[in-house]
C-alpha positions as CSV (number, residue, x, y, z in Angstrom):
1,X,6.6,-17.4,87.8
2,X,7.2,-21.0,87.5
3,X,5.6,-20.8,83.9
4,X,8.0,-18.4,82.9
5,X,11.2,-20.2,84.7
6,X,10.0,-23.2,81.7
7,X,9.7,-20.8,79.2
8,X,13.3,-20.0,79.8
9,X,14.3,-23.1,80.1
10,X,13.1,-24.3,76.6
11,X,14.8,-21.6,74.9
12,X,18.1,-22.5,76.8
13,X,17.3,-25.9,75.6
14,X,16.4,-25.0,72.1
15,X,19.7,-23.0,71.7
16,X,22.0,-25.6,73.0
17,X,20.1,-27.8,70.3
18,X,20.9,-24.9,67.6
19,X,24.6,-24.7,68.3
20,X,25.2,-28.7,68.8
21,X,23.4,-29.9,66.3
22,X,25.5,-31.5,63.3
23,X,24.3,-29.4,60.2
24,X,25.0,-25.7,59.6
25,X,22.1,-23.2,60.8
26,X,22.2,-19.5,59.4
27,X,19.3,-17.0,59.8
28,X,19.8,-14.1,57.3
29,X,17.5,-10.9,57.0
30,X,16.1,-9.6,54.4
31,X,19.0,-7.7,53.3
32,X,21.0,-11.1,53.5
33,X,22.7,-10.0,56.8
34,X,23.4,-12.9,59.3
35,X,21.1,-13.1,62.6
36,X,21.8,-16.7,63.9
37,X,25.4,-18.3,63.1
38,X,25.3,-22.0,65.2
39,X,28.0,-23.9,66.1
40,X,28.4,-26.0,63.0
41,X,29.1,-22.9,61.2
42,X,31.7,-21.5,63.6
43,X,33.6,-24.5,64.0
44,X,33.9,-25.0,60.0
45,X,34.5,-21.4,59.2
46,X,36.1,-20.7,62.3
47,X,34.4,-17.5,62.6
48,X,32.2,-16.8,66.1
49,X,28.4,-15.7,66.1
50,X,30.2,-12.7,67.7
51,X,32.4,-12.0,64.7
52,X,29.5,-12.6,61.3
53,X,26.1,-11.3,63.7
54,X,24.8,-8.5,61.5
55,X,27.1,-8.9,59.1
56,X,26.3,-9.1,54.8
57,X,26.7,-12.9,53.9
58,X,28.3,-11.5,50.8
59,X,31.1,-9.0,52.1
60,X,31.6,-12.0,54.6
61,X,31.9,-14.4,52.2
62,X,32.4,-13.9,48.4
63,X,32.6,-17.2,47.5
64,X,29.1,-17.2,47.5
65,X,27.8,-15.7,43.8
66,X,25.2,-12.8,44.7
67,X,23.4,-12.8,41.8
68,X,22.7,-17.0,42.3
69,X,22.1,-16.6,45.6
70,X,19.9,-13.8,45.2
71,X,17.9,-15.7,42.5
72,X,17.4,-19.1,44.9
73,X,16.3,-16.8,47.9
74,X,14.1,-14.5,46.7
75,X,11.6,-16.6,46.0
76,X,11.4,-18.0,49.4
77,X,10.7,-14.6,50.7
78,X,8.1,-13.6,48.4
79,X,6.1,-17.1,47.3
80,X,6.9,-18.9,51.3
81,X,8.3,-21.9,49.6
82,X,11.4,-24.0,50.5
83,X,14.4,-24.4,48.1
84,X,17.2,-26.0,48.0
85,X,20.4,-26.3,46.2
86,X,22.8,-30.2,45.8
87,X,26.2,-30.9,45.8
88,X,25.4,-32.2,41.9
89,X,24.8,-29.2,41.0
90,X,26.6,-26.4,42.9
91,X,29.6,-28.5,45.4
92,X,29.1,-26.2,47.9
93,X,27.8,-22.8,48.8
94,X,30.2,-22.1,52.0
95,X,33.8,-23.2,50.9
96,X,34.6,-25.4,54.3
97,X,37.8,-27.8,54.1
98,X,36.8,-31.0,54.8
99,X,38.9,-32.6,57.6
100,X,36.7,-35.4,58.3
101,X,39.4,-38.6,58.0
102,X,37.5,-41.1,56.4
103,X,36.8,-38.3,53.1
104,X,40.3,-36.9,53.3
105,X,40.5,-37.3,49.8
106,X,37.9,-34.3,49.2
107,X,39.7,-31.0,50.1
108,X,36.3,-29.4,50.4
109,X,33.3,-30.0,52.3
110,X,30.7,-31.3,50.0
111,X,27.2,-29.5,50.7
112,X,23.1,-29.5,50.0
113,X,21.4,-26.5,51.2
114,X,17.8,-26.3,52.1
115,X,16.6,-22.7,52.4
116,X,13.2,-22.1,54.4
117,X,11.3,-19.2,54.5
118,X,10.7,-18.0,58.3
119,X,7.4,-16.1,59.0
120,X,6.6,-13.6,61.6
121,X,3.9,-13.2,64.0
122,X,2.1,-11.5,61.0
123,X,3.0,-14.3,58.2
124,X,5.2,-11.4,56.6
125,X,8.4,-13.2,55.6
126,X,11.4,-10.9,56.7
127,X,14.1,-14.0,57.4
128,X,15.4,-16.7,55.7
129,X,17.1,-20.1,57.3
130,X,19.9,-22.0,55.5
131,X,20.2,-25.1,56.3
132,X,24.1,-26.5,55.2
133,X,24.1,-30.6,55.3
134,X,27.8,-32.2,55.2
135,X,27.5,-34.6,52.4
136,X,31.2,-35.5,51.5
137,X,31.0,-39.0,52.3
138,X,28.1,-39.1,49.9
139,X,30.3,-37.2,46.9
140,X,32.8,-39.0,47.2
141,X,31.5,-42.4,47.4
142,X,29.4,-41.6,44.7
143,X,32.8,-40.5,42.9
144,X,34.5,-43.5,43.4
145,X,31.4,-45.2,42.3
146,X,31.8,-43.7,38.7
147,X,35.7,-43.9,38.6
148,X,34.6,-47.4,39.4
149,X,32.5,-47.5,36.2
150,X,34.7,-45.6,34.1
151,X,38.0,-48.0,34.5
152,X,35.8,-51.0,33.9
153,X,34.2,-49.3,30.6
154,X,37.9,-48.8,29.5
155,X,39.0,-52.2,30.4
156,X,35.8,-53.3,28.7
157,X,36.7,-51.4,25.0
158,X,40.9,-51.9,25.4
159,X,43.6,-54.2,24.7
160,X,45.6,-55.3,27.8
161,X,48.7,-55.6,25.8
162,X,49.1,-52.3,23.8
163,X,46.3,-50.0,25.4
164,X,44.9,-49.2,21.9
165,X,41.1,-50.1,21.5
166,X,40.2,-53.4,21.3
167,X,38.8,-55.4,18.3
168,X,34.9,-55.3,19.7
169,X,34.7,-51.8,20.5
170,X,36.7,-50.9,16.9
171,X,34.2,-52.8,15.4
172,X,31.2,-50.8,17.0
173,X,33.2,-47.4,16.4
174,X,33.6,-48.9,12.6
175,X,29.8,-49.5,12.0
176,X,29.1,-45.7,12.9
177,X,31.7,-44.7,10.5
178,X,30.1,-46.8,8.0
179,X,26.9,-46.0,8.1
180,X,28.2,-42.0,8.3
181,X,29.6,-42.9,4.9
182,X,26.7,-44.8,3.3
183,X,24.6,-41.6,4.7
184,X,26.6,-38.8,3.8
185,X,29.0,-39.8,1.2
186,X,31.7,-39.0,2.6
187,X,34.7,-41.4,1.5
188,X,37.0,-43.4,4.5
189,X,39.4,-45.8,4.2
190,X,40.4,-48.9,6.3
191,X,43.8,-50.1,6.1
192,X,44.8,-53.3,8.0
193,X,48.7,-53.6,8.8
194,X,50.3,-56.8,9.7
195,X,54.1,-57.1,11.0
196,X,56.4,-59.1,8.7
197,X,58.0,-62.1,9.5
198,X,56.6,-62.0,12.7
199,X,56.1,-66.1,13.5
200,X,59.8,-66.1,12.9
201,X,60.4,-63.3,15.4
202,X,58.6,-65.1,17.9
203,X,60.4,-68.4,17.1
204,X,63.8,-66.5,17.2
205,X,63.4,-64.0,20.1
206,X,60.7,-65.3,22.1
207,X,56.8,-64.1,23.2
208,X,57.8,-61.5,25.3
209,X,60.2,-59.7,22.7
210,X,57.7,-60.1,20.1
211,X,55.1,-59.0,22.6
212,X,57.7,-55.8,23.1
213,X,57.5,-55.3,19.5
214,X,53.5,-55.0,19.1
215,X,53.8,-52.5,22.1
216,X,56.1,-50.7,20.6
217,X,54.4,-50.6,17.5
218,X,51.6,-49.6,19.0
219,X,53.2,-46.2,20.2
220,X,54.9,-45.6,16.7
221,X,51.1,-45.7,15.5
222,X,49.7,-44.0,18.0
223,X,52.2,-41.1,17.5
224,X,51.3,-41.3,13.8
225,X,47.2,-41.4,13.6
226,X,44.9,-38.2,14.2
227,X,42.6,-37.7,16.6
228,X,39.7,-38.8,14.5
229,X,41.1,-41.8,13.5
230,X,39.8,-45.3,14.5
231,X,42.9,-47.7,15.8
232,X,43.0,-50.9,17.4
233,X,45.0,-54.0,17.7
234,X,42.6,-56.3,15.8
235,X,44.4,-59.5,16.6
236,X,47.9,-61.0,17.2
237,X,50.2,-59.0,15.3
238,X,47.5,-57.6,13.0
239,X,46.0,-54.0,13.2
240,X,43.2,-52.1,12.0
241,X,43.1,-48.3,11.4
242,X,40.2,-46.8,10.0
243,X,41.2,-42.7,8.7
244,X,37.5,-41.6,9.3
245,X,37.0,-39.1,6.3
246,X,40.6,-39.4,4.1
247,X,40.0,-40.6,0.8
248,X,41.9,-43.4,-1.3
249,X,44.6,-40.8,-2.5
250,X,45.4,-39.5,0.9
251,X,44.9,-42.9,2.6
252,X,47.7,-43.9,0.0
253,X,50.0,-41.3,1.6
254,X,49.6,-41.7,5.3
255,X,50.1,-45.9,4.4
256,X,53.4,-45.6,3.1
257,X,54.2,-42.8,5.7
258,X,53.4,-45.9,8.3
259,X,55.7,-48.3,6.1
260,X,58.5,-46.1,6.0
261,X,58.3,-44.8,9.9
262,X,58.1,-48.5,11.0
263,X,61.2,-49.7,9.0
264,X,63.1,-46.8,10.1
265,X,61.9,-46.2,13.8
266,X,64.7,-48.5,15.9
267,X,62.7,-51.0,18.3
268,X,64.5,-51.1,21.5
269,X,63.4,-55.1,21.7
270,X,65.1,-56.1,18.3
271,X,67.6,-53.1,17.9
272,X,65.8,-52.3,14.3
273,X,63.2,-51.4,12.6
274,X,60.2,-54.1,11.0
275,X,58.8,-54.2,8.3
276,X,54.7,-54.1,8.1
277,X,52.0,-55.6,5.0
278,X,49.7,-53.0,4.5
279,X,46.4,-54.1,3.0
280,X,44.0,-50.4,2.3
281,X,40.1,-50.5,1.0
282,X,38.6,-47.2,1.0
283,X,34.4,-47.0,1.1
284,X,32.2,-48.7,-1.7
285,X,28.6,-48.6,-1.8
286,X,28.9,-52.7,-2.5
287,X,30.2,-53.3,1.0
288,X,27.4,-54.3,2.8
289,X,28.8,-53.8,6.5
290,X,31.7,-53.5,8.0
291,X,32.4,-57.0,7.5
292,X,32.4,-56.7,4.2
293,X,34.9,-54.0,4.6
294,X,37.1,-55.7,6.8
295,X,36.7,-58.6,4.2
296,X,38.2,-56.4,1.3
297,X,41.3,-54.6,3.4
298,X,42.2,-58.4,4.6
299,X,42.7,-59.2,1.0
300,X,44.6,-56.3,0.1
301,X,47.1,-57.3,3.2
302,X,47.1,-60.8,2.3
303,X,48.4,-59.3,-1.3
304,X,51.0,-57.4,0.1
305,X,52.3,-59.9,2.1
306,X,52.5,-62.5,-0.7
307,X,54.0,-59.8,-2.4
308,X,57.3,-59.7,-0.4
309,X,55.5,-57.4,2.3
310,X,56.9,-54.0,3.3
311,X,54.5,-53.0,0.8
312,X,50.9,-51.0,0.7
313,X,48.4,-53.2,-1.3
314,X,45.0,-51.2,-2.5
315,X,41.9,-53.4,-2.4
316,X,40.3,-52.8,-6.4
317,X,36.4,-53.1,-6.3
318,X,35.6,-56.4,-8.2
319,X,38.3,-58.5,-7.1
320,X,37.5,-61.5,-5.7
């Protein structure tokens, strides 16, 4: 008698263990109907043992895919071997709000599921456990982790001022583009723009108009470039676009497009528009490097400013 009064006893124990215990316990048969529902799980669905025993997990709850499931458990019954699902992969597999304050951000509970196979008295395999782990802290740390990383990698490749790309990451962007060229022969063309008059603006009206004037710039290009184009602010008033696949005809275009938007778009700073030196060099095979490149559509700009500026200059192969 005594024997059996501890016998009694551990199973009280043991179930006060199942429905306090801080991860999610489910039993399911082999028709995926729910046998053991602990605490966890009632509190986080707010559905009693009472309410889901004997119930279909996926009548009860259909944000659970069936056929995914299905796949992950069936195993377990037939081969005895543990599986298990992660947040990384699948965010949850019970769709739980997450009201723990410290994770309020995440509106749902983040989860990894281990799924055990439970054998009978016979070692036949009838029931399955799911075990449901909170992990939100986890998720979202590691989110914030990689927005982390993210803002630094775009602080790392842009310019403070305008928010176009920066010269170093341009340049890296460039080198791909030239050796796409020298690979493929497929013709770009680099065009490097320069604001008029602009030591006089800053002279006149100050650093922080003039400042107000490359930002606004900026946006006028910005608004003006495709998505495949390469821009950047390449230094002081100076800017480098590269039109990734445009030819020397077309490049000629969309250059004096640019010219004529910029000296007719008003610039809240200054009340006009400006006027820009466009210098353009589309791909050679004598370029050797972006440098070289760069090199030739800096002369062309240095033309067309000489030149009076509010001008496109076309870099000729050969010149010097």
């Amino acid at each position: 008698m005594a024997d059996s009064n501890i016998e009694i006893g551990d199973i009280h124990w043991l179930m006060a263990i199942l429905q306090n215990i801080d991860v999610g316990l489910v039993v399911l048969d082999r028709n995926y109907n729910i046998q053991l529902w602990n605490g966890f799980m009632e509190s986080h669905s707010g559905l009693s043992p009472q309410v889901v025993s004997g119930q279909n997990l996926f009548d009860q709850f259909h944000e659970i895919p069936r056929d995914w499931f299905m796949k992950k458990a069936e195993p377990v019954f037939q081969l005895k071997t543990r599986t298990f699902t992660i947040w990384e992969q699948r965010p949850y597999l019970f769709r739980f709000k997450n009201y723990r304050p410290i994770t309020g951000r995440a509106s749902v509970m983040y989860q990894n599921t281990s799924i055990i196979p439970l054998e009978s008295i016979d070692r036949s395999v009838n029931h399955i456990c799911l075990i449901i782990y909170d992990v939100t802290d986890i998720a979202v740390s590691r989110a914030d982790v990689e927005t982390a990383q993210q803002s630094l990698s775009e602080r790392n490749r842009t310019d403070i001022l305008t928010g176009l790309n920066n010269r170093s990451y341009w340049q890296e962007e460039a080198d791909i583009i030239y050796r796409q060229c020298q690979n493929t022969g497929v013709s770009s063309t680099l065009l490097m723009l320069e604001i008029d008059d602009f030591r006089n603006l800053q002279r006149s009206r100050g650093h922080r108009t003039a400042d107000e004037v490359i930002r606004s710039l900026s946006h006028c290009l910005m608004e003006t470039v495709q998505q495949e184009d390469l821009l950047c602010r390449y230094d002081g008033e100076v800017f480098a676009l590269m039109l990734n696949g445009v030819n020397s005809d077309d490049a000629r275009i969309y250059a004096d497009h640019i010219c004529k938007r910029a000296s007719e778009v008003c610039f809240e700073p200054i009340g006009e528009g400006i006027t820009l030196s466009i210098g353009m060099a589309t791909f050679s095979t004598s370029y050797n490097g972006v440098d070289d490149w760069l090199q030739a559509a800096d002369k062309a700009m240095y033309h067309a400013r000489e030149s009076g500026g509010n001008r496109v200059s076309v870099f000729a192969s050969g010149s010097k």
